[in-house]
C-alpha positions as CSV (number, residue, x, y, z in Angstrom):
1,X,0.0,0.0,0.0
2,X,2.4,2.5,0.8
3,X,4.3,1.5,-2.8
4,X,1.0,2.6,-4.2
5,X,0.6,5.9,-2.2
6,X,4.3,6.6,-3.5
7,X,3.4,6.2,-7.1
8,X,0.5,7.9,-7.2
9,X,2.3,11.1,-5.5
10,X,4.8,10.3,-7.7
11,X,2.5,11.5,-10.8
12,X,0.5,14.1,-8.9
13,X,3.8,15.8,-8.7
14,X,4.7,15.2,-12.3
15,X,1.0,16.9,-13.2
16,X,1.1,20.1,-11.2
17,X,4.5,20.1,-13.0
18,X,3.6,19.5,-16.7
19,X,-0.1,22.3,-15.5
20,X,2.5,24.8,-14.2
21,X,4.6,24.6,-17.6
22,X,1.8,25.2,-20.2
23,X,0.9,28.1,-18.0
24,X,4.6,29.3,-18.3
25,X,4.5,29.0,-22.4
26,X,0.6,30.7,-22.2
27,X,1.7,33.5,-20.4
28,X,5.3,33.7,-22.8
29,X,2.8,33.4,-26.0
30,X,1.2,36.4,-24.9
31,X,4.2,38.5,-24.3
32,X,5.7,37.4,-27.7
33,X,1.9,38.3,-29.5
34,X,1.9,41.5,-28.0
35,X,6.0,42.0,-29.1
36,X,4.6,41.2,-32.5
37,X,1.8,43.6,-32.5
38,X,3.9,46.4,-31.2
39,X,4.5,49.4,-33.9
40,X,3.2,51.7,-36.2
41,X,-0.2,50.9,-38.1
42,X,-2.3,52.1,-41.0
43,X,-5.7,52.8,-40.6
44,X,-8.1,51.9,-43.6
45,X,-11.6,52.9,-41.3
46,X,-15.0,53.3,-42.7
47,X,-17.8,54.6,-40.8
48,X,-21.5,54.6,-40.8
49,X,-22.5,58.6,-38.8
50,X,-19.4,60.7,-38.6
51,X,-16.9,60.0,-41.7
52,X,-19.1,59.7,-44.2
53,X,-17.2,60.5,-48.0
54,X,-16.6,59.2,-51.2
55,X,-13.5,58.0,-49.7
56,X,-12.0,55.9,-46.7
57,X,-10.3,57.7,-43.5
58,X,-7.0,56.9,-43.3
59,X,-4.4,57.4,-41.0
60,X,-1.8,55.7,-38.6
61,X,-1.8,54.4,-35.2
62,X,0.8,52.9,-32.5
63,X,0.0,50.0,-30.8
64,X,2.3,49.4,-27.5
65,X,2.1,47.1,-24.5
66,X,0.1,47.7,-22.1
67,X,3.1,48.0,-18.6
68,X,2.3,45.0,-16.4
69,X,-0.2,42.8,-18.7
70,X,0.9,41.4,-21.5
71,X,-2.5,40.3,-22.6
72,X,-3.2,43.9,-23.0
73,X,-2.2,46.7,-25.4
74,X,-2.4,50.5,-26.3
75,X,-3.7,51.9,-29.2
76,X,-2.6,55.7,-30.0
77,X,-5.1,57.4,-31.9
78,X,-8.0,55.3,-32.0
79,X,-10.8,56.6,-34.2
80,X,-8.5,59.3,-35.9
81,X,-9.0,61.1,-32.1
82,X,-5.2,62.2,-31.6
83,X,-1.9,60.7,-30.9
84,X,-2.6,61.4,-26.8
85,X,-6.0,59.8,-27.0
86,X,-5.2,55.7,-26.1
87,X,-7.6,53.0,-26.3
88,X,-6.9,49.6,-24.8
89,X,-7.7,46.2,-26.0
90,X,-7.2,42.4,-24.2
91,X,-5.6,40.4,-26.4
92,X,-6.7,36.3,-26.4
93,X,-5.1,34.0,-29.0
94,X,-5.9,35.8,-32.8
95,X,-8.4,38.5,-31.2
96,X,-8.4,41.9,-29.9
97,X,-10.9,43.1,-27.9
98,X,-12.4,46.3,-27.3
99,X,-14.5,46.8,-23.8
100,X,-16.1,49.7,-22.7
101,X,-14.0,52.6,-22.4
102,X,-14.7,56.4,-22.4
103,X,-11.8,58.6,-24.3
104,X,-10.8,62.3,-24.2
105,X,-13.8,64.2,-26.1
106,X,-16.8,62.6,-24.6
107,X,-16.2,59.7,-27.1
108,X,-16.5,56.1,-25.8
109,X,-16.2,52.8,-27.8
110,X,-19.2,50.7,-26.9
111,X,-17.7,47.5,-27.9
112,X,-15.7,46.0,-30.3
113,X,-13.0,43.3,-31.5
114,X,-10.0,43.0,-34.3
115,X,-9.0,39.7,-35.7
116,X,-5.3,39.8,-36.3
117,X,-3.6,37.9,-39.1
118,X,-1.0,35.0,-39.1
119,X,1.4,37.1,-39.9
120,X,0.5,39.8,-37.4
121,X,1.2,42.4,-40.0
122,X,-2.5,42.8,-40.2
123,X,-6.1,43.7,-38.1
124,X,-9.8,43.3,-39.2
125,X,-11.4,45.5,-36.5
126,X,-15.8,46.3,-36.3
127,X,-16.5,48.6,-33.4
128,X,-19.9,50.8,-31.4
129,X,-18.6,54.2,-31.1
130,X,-20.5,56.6,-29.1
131,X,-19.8,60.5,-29.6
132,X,-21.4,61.4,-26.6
133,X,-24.6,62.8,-28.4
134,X,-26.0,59.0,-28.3
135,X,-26.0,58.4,-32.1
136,X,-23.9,55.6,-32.0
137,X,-21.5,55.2,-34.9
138,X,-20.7,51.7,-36.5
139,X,-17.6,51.7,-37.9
140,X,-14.8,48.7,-39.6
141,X,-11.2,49.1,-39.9
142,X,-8.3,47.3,-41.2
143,X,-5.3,48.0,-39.9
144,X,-1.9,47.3,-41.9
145,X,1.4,47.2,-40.0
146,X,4.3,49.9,-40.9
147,X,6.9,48.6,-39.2
């Protein structure tokens, strides 16, 4: 009996071992996403209310860890709103996710997400903007890495 007891700790030890090492590679994954994600962007955005034209809005952004989290990141000049103006996003696997967030202006994005490429050199965004008159503003983006 105390053979057995000895073999099963034995593999107990060897699983909290093995749980504790994926958790190690998750948490490097993320880092090395977010590493890949950092730089200067090009914004290709069409919107439904406020940038209505014949042609597309287009203009750059920088994306940047967030300090402390690296499932998070910053995005300077979101919406075309100005270089000070960041938004954040969670990142999880391919995805970027915009929560709830009010920005400089009375502007606050509502919701949204970006699918990132394989590559990383490239984000399909969709995102709720609210300008703080409540007409909320639908708008898609696709972002295209600079360097």
């Amino acid at each position: 009996m105390k053979q057995f007891n000895n073999i099963i700790s034995f593999f107990l030890i060897i699983m909290i071992f093995a749980s504790s090492c994926e958790l190690i590679d998750d948490l490097a994954s993320g880092e090395d996403s977010v590493s890949k994600l950092e730089g200067q962007w090009k914004c290709d955005e069409n919107s439904e209310n406020y940038k209505k034209s014949t042609m597309d809005e287009t203009y750059e952004v920088y994306i940047s860890p967030y300090p402390g989290d690296s499932t998070r990141v910053i995005i300077s000049n979101f919406y075309h709103l100005g270089d000070d103006v960041e938004a954040t996003a969670r990142l999880s696997g391919q995805t970027l996710t915009l929560s709830n967030q009010s920005l400089p202006g009375g502007f606050t994005i509502l919701s949204g997400s970006g699918t990132i490429s394989s590559s990383f050199k490239q984000i399909t965004w969709s995102y709720r903007i609210d300008d703080g008159s409540g007409d909320i503003d639908n708008a898609t983006a696709t972002y295209t890495k600079i360097y």
